[in-house]
Backbone bond lengths (Angstrom), bond angles and torsions (degrees), N, CA, C in turn:
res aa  C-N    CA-C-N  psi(-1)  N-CA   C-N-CA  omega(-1)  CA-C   N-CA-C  phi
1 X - - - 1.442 - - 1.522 109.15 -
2 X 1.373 105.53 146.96 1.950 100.03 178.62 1.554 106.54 -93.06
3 X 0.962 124.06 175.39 1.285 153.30 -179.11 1.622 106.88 -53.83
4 X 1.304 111.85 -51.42 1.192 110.87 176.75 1.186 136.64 -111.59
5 X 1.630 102.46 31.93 1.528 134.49 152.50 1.453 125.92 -57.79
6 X 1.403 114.57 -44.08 1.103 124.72 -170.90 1.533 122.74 57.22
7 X 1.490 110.99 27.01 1.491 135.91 169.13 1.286 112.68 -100.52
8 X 1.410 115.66 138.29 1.502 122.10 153.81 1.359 113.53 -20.85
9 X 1.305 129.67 126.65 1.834 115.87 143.67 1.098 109.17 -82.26
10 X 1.103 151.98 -33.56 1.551 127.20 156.04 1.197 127.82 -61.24
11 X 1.429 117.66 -43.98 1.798 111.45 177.79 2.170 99.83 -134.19
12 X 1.510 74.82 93.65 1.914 94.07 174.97 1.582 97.02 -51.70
13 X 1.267 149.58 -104.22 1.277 110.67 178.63 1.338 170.36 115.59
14 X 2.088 76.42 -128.73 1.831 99.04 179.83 1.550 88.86 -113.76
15 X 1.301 110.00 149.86 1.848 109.74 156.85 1.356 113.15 -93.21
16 X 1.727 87.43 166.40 1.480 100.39 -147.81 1.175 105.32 -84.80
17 X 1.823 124.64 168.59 1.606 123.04 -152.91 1.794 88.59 -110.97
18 X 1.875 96.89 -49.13 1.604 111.04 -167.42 1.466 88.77 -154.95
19 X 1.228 88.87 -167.11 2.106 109.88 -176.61 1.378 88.31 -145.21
20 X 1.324 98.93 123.84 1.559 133.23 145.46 1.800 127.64 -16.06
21 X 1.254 109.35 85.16 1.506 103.84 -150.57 1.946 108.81 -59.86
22 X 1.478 106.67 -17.18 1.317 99.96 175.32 1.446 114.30 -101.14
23 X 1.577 131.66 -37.22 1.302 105.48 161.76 1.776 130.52 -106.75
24 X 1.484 94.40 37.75 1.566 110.30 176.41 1.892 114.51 49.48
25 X 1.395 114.03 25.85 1.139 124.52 151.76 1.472 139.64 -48.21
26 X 1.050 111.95 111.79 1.787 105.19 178.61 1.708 93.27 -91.00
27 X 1.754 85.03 137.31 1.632 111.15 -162.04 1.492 105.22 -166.25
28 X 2.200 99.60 141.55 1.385 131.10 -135.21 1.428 79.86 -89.06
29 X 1.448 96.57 -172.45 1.707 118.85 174.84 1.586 85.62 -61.16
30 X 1.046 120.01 -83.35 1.540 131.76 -150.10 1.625 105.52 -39.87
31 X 1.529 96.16 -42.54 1.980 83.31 -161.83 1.949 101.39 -103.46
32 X 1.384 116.98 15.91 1.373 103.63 157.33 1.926 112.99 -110.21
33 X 1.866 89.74 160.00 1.535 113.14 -155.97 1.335 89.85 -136.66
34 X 1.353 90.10 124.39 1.691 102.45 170.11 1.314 107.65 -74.43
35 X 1.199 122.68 146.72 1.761 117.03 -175.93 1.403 89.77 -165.19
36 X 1.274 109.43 122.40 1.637 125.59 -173.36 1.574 109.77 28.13
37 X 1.120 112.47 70.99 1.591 141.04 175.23 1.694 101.97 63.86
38 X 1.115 131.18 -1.51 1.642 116.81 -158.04 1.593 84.56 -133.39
39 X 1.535 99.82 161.00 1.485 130.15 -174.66 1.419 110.61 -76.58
40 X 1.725 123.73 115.21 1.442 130.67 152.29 1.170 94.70 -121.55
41 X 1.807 85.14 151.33 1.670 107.74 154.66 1.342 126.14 -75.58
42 X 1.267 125.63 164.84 1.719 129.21 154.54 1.369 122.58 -9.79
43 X 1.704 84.53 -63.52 1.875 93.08 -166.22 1.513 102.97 -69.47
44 X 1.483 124.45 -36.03 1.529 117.24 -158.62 1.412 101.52 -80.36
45 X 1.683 130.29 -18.08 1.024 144.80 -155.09 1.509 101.59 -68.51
46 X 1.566 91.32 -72.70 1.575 121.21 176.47 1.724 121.01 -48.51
47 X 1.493 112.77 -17.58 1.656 123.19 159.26 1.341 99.16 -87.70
48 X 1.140 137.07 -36.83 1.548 106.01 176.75 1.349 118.95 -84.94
49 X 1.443 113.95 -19.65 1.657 103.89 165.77 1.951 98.88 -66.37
50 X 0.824 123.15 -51.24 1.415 107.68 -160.72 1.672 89.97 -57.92
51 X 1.209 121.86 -72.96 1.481 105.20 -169.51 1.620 116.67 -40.18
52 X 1.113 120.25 -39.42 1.698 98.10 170.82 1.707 115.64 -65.99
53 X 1.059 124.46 -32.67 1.381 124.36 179.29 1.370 120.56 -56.97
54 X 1.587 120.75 -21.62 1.332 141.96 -162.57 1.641 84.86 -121.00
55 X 0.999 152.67 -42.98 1.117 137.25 159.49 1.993 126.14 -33.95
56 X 1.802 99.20 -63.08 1.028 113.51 150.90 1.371 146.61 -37.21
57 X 1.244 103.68 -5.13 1.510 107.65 -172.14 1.101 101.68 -139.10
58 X 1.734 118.56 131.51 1.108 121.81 -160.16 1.709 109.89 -144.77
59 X 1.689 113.21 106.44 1.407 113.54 -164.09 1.726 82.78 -110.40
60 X 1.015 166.55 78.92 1.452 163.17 123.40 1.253 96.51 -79.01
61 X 1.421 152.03 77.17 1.193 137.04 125.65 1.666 113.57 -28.98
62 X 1.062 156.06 144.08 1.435 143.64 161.35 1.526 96.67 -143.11
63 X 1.034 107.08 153.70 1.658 131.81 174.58 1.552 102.60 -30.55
64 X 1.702 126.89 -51.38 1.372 144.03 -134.31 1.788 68.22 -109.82
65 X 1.066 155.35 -53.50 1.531 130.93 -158.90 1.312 107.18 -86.89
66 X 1.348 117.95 -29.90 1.772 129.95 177.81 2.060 93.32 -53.60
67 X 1.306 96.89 -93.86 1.549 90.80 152.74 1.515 143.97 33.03
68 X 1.370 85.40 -99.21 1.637 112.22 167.80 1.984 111.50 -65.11
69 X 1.123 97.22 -30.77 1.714 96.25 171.40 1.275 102.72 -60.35
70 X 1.339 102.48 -84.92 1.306 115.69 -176.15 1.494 131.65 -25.15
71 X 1.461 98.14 -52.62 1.848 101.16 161.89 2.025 116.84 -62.28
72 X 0.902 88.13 -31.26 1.980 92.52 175.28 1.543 96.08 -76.06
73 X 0.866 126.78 -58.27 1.635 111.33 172.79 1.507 131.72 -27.41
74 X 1.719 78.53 -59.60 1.449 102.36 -171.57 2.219 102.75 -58.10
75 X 1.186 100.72 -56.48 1.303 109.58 166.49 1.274 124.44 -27.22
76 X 1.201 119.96 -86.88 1.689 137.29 143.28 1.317 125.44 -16.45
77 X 1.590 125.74 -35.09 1.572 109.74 174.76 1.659 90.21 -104.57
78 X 1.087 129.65 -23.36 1.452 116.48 -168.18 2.044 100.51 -75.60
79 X 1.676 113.33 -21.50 1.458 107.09 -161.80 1.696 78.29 -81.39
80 X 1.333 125.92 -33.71 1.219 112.47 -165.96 1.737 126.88 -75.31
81 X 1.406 91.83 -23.95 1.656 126.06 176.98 2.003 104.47 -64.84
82 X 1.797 110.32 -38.89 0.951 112.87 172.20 1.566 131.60 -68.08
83 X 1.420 100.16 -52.27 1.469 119.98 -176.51 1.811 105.99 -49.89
84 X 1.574 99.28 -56.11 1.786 108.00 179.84 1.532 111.56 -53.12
85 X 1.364 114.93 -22.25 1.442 111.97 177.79 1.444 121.07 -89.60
86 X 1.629 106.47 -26.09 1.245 106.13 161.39 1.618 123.54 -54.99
87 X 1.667 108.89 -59.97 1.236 133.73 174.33 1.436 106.85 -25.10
88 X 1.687 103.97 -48.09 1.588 111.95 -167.85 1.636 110.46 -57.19
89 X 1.173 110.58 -41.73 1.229 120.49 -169.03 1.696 113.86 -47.37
């Protein structure tokens, strides 16, 4: 449906409630979603959940984070390695 149909693009139909602020869709009661105060559809919805999900997940191990573990470790059993020796005393 075009823009200045004032029909559903999903269900031609129903008339339209609003348009889809990211893919400029005119859309019914049923298929708009409030999402941080403004109108998406289904489909645009479901790309921004996937982009946060793929955001969320994070396989970059790199040399510089291997690293940085390793020194916090090292930190952590040696502060703990210290304290018990104090204790010992």
């Amino acid at each position: 449906m075009s823009l200045g149909s004032g029909r559903c693009h999903y269900h031609p139909d129903r008339s339209g409630l609003g348009i889809c602020v990211e893919c400029r869709n005119v859309i019914c009661v049923e298929c708009t979603t409030q999402f941080e105060g403004i109108n998406r559809c289904a489909t645009c919805l479901g790309r921004r959940l996937q982009q946060a999900r793929q955001a969320l997940t994070r396989d970059d191990w790199s040399f510089g984070n291997l690293f940085l573990a390793a020194v916090c470790l090292l930190a952590v059993f040696g502060g703990l390695y210290g304290l018990a020796a104090l204790l010992a005393d």
